[in-house]
C-alpha positions as CSV (number, residue, x, y, z in Angstrom):
1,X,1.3,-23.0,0.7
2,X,4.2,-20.7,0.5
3,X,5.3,-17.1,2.4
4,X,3.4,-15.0,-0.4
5,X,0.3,-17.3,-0.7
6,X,0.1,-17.4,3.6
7,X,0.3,-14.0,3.6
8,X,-2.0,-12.8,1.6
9,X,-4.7,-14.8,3.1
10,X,-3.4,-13.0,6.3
11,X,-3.5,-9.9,4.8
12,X,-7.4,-10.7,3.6
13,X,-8.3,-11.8,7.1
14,X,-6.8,-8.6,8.9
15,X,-8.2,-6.3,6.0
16,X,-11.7,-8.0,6.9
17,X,-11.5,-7.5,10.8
18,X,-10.1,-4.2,11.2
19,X,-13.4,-2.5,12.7
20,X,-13.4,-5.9,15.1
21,X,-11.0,-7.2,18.0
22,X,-8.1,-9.1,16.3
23,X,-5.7,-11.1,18.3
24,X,-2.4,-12.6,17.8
25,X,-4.2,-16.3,19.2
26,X,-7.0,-15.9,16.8
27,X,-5.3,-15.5,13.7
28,X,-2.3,-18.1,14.9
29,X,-5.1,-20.6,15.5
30,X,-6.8,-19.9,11.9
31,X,-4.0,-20.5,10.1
32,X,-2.4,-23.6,12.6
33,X,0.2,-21.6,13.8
34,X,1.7,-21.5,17.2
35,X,1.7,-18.0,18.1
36,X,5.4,-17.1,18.6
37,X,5.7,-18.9,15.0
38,X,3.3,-16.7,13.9
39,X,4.8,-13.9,15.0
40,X,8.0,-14.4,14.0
41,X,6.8,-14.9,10.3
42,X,4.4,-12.1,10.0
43,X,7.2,-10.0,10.8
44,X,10.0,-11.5,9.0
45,X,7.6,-10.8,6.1
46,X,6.3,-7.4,6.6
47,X,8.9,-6.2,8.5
48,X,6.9,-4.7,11.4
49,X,4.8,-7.2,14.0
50,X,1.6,-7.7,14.3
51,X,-0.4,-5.1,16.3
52,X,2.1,-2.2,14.7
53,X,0.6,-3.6,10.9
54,X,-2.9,-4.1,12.5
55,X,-2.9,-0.2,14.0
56,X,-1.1,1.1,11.2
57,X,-3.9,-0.2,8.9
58,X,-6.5,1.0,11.3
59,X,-5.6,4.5,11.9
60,X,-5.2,4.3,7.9
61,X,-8.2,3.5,7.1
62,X,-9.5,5.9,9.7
63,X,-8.0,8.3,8.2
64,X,-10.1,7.9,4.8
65,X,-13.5,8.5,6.6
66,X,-11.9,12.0,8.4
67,X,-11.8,12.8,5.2
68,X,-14.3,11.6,2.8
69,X,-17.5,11.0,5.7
70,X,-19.2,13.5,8.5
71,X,-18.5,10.8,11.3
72,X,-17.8,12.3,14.2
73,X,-14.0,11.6,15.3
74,X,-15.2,9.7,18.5
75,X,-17.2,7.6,16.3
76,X,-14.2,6.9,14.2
77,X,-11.7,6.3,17.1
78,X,-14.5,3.4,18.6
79,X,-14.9,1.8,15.3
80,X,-11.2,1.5,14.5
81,X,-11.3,-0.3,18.1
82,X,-9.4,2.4,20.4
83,X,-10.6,2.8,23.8
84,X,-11.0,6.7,23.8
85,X,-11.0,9.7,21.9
86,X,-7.3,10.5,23.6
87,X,-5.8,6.9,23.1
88,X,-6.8,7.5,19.1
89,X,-5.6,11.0,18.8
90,X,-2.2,9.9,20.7
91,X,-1.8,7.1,17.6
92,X,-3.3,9.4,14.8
93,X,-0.6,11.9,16.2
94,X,2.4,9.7,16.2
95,X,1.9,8.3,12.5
96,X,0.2,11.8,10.9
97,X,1.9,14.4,13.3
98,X,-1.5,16.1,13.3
99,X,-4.5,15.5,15.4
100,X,-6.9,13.6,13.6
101,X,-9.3,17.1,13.5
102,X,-6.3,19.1,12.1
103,X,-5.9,16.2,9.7
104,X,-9.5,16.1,8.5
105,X,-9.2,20.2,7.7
106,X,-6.4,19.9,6.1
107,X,-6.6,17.1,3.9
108,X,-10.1,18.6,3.2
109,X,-8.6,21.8,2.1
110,X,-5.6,20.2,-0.2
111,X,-8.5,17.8,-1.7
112,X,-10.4,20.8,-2.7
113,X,-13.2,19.3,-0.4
114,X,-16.3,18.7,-2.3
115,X,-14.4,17.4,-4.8
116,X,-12.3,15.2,-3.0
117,X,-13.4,11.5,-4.3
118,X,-12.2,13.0,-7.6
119,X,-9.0,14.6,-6.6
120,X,-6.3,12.9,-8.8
121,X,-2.6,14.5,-8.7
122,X,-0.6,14.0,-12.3
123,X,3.0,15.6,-10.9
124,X,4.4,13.4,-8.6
125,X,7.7,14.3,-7.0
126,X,10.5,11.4,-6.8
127,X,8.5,9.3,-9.5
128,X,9.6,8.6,-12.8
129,X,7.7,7.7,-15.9
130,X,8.7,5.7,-18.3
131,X,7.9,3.1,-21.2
132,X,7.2,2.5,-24.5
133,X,4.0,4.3,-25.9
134,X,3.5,6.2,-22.7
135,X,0.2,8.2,-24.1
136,X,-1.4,5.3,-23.6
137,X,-1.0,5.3,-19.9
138,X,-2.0,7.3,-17.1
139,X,-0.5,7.6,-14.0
140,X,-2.0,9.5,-11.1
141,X,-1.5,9.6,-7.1
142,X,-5.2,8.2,-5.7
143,X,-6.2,9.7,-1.9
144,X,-8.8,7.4,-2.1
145,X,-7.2,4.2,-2.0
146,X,-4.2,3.4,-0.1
147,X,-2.7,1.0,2.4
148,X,-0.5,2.5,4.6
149,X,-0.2,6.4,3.7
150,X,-2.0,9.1,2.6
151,X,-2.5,7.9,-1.1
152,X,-1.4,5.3,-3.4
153,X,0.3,5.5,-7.1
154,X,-2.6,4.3,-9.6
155,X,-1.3,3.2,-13.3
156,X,-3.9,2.6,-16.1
157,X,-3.9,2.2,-19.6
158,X,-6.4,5.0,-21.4
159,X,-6.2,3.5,-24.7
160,X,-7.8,-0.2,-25.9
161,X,-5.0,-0.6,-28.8
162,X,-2.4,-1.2,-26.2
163,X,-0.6,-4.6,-26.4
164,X,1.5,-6.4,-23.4
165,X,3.5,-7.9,-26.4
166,X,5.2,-4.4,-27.7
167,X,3.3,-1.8,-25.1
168,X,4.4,-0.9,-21.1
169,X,4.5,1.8,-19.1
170,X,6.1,1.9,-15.7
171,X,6.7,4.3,-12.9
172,X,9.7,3.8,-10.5
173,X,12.3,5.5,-8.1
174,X,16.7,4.9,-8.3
175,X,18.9,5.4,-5.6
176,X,22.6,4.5,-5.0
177,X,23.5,1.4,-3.5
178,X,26.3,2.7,-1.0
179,X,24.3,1.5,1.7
180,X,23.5,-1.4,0.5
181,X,26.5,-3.3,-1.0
182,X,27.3,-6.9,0.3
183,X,23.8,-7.2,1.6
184,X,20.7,-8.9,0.5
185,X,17.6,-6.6,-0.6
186,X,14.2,-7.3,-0.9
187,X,11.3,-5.2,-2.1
188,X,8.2,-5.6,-0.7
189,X,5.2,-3.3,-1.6
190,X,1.0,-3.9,-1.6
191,X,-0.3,-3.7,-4.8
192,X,-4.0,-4.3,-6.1
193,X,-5.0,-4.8,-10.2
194,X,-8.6,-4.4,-11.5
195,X,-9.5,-5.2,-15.0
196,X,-5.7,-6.1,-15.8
197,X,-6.3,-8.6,-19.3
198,X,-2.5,-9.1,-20.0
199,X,-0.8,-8.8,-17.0
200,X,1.4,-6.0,-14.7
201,X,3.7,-6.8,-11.6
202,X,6.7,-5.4,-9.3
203,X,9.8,-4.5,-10.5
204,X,13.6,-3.8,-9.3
205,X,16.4,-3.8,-11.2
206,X,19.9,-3.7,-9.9
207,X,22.9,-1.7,-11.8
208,X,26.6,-1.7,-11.2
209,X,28.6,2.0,-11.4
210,X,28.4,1.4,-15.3
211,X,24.6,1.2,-15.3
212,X,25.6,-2.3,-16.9
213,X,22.3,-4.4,-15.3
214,X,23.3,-7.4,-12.7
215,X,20.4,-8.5,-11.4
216,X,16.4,-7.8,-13.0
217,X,12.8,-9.7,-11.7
218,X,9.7,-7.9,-12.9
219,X,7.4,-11.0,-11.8
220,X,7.0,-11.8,-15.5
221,X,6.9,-15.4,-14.6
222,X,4.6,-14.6,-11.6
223,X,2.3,-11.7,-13.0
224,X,-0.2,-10.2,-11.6
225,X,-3.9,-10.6,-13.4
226,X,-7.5,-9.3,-13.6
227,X,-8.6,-8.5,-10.1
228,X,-6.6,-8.8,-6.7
229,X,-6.8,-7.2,-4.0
């Protein structure tokens, strides 16, 4: 099994656990690890350790049901697994810089609240659009589903004629490269397809001062299909 393969099964298992006690020597012995092995390759991966991914991804999803339920914040704050209204408030705090009550009101208030399970934004500041046959693609930020922010980016094709073989749309982000030259990158983001029949994937693309392209990989040999979380 390789990195990507090991941790998305550790991805699923943490995804499925986060309202229950998770702990470094359960998932090291589900997946025959020792645990300072596991450790040091959940992190070399991700780039943060363990319980910082695990309560990022439970104040997260916390945050959704602020938002989009009537659960009482206590309630909330036990079923993510903190010990007390303060200890979750302290964390909602330090990732949000709100409390999670301010949080709820105002979310509420930019989601137009009623309508906030429909709320879909089409502007989207530091984004950039691009493709061939664009019309046929929609592109929208989602405050409904995300992994570790307030929303995610959502593109989807609005049009049955399109065709993988002469069709794409994409959405990305440049920067310069001063702070990055004679180093190794790598791009590592959470993405999750439904009802993809030709395929879609990651992309970076990497440009000298010229714009003349040195290095390309948009998982073309790798894609991502039909439905994955």
């Amino acid at each position: 099994m390789d990195q990507t393969q090991l941790m998305h099964q550790i991805i699923e298992s943490i995804e499925s656990s986060l309202t229950q006690e998770i702990s470094l020597e359960t998932l090291s012995k589900t997946f025959n690890y020792s645990k300072s092995h596991f450790h040091k390759t959940f992190k070399a991966i991700t780039g943060v350790n363990l319980y910082q991914y695990i309560r990022k991804r439970r104040l997260v999803s916390a945050s959704k049901l602020l938002v989009f339920s009537d659960m009482h914040i206590i309630d909330i704050a036990m079923l993510y697994q903190f010990s007390s209204h303060e200890a979750f408030t302290r964390s909602f705090k330090s990732l949000y810089n709100q409390s999670p009550s301010d949080y709820r009101i105002s979310m509420r208030h930019l989601l137009d609240k009623k309508e906030a399970k429909e709320t879909m934004e089409t502007q989207i500041n530091g984004w950039t659009f691009t493709g061939i046959d664009i019309e046929k693609y929609r592109i929208t930020k989602d405050y409904n589903e995300s992994h570790q922010s307030d929303a995610s980016l959502r593109i989807e094709s609005v049009d049955d004629s399109v065709n993988a073989n002469d069709t794409f749309a994409n959405f990305m982000q440049t920067f310069k490269a001063d702070a990055y030259l004679n180093k190794r990158m790598k791009f590592s983001a959470f993405i999750k397809s439904q009802n993809v029949t030709e395929w879609s994937g990651l992309w970076m693309r990497i440009d000298d001062a010229s714009y003349h392209m040195l290095g390309f990989d948009n998982m073309s040999d790798r894609p991502v299909t039909h439905d994955t979380q």
